[in-house]
C-alpha beads as a LAMMPS data file, in Angstrom:
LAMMPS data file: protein, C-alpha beads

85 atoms
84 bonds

1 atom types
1 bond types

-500.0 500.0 xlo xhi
-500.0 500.0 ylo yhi
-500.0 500.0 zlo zhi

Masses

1 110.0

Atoms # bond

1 1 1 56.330 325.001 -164.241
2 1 1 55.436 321.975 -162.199
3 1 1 56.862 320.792 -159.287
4 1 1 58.339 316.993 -159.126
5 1 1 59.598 315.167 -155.455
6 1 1 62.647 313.571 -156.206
7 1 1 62.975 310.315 -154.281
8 1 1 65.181 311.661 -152.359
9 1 1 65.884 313.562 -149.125
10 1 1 69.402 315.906 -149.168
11 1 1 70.961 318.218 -147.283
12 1 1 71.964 322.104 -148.507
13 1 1 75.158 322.118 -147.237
14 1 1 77.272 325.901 -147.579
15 1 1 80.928 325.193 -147.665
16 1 1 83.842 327.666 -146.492
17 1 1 86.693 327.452 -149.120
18 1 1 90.275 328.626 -148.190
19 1 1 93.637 327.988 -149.720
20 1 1 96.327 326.694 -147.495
21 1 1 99.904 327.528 -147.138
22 1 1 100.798 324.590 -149.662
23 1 1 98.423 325.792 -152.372
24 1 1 95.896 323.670 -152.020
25 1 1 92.811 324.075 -150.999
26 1 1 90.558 322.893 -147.562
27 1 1 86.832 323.309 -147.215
28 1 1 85.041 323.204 -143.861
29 1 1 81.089 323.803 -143.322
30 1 1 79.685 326.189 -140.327
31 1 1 76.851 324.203 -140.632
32 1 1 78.541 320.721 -140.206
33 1 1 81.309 320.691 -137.610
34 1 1 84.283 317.988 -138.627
35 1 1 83.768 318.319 -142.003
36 1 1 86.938 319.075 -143.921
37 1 1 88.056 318.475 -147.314
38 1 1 91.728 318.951 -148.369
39 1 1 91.677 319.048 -152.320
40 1 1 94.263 320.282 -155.126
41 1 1 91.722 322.630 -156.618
42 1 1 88.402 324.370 -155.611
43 1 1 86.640 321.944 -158.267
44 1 1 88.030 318.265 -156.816
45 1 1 87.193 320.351 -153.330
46 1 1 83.289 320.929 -154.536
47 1 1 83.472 317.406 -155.924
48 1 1 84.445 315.425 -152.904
49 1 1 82.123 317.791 -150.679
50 1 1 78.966 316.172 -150.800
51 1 1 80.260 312.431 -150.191
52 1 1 82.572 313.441 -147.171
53 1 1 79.188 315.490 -145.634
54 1 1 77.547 312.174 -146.026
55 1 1 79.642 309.758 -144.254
56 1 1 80.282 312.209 -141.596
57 1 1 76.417 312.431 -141.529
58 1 1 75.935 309.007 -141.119
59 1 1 78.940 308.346 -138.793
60 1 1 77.100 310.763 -136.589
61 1 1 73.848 308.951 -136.890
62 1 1 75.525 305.795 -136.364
63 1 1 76.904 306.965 -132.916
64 1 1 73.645 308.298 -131.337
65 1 1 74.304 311.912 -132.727
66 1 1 72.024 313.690 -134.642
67 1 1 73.978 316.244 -137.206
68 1 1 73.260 320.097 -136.372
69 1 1 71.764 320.304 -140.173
70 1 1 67.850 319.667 -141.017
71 1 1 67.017 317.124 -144.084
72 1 1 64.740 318.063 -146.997
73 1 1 62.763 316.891 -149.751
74 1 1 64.351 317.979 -153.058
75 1 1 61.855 319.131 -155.486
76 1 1 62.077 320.265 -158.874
77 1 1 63.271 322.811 -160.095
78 1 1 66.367 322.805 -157.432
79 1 1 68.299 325.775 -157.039
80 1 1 72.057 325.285 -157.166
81 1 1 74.595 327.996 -156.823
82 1 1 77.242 327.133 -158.836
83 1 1 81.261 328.551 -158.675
84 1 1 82.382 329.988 -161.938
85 1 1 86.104 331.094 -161.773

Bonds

1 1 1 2
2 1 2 3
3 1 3 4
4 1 4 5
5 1 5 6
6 1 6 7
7 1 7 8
8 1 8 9
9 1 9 10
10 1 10 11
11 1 11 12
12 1 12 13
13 1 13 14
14 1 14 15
15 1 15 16
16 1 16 17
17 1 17 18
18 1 18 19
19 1 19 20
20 1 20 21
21 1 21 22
22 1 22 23
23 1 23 24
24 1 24 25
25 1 25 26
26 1 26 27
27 1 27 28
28 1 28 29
29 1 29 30
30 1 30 31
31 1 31 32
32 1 32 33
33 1 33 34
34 1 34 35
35 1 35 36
36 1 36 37
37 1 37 38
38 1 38 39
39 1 39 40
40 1 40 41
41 1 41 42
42 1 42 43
43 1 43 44
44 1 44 45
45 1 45 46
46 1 46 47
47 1 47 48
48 1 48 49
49 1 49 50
50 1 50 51
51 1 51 52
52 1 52 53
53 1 53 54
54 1 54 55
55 1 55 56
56 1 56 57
57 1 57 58
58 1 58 59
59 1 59 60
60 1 60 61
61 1 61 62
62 1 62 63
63 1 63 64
64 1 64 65
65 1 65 66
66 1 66 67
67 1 67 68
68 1 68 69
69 1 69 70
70 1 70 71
71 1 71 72
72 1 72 73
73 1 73 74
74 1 74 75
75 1 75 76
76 1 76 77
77 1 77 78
78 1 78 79
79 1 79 80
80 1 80 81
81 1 81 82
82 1 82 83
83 1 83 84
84 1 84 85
């Protein structure tokens, strides 16, 4: 198997997923303090994940702050845990 860079640079990001008194759900990251996500379902809340980490990210940058999380080179083949309910 051979291993590509992607142009890119992410962030692995692990997400705690509760459901709230209203029956929706709210995500929040021990690896990323501030981020929360308030969705209708777990899937809109793994959708919307990955662009709220990112502005946070770069709100953080923007102020001086460098986020608590360390930046990596994606390379093929990436290894994504996926939620099957």
């Amino acid at each position: 198997m051979t291993v590509r860079e992607l142009s890119t640079i992410g962030f692995r990001l692990s997400l705690t997923i509760e459901q709230v008194e209203d029956g929706s759900y709210m995500a929040t990251s021990p690896a990323l303090t501030g981020l929360l996500v308030l969705a209708d379902s777990i899937e809109e809340v793994i959708q919307l994940a990955p662009d709220v980490a990112k502005s946070l990210i770069e709100a953080m940058q923007d102020k001086g702050i460098q986020p608590p999380i360390h930046s990596q080179k994606l390379r093929f083949p990436v290894d994504v845990e996926v939620l099957v309910v």
